[in-house]
Structures are given as structure tokens and as C-alpha cells.
N, C-alpha and C positions, 0 to 999 in steps of 0.2 A: 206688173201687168195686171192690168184690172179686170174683171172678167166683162166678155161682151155680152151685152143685154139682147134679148129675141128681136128687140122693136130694131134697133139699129142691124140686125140680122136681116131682115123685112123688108127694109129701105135698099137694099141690096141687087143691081139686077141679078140673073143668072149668071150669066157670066164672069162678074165680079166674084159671086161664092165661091163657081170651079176654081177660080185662079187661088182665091182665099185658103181653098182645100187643100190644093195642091201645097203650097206652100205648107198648112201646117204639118202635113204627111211628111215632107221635107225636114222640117223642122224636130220632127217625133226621131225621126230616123235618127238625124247628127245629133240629140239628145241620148238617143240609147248606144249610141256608138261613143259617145263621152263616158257614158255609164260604164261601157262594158273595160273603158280601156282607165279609166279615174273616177274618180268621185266625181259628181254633179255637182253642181254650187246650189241650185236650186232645184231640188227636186220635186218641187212639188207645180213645177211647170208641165210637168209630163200631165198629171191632171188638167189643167188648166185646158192645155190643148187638145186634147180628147173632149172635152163638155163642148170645146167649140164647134170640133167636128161635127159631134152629135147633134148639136143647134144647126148647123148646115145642112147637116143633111136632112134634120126635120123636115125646115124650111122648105127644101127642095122638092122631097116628098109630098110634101101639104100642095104645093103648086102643082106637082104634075098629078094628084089624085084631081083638084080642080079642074085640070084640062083635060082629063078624061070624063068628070062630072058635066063638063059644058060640052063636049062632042057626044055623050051618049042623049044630050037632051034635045040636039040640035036635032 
């Protein structure tokens, strides 16, 4: 799995990320619950999907600072 780029993050509505989010959260979980009960085949997925989150949740962030920036100017 290759890592997601911001721009393709961007392109993204809202509601596409929540869902995106959701999932990797999902994903983190049955990753550490493999962990906890055998080895991981890949562990270096755990990273992988934490930068993603983090990139989401920028994203999400950056837009709702804006829409606070466009209702305080209104």
C-alpha cells in the first residue's frame, strides 16, 4: 500500500474522509488485535495508517478553520 498523497486527500468530500476514517480506525484496531494474539506480517502498516489519519484529519481541520474564517468575515 502506497502512501496517500494530501492532493488526493483534498479531492475528497467530507463525508468521503469520515467514512475513510472510520475505516482506518477499524483497520488500526484488527491490526493490534493480530499483534496482540501473533505476529503481524506487516508491521509497518500500523504506521502507514496513522500518517493517513493524520492527513484526514488535517484536511478536515484546515476546512473547518475556513468556515469559521468565512462566517466571522461575513
Amino acid at each position: 500500500m502506497a502512501t496517500v498523497k494530501m492532493r488526493e486527500i483534498r479531492d475528497k468530500s467530507a463525508g468521503e474522509l469520515q467514512e475513510r476514517l472510520r475505516q482506518l480506525k477499524k483497520e488500526i484496531y484488527e491490526l493490534r488485535l493480530a499483534a496482540s494474539t501473533a505476529n503481524v506480517e506487516k508491521p509497518h502498516q500500523f504506521r502507514l495508517k496513522k500518517k493517513e489519519i493524520a492527513k484526514i484529519l488535517t484536511v478536515l481541520e484546515e476546512r473547518e478553520e475556513q468556515n469559521v474564517a468565512a462566517t466571522r468575515a461575513s
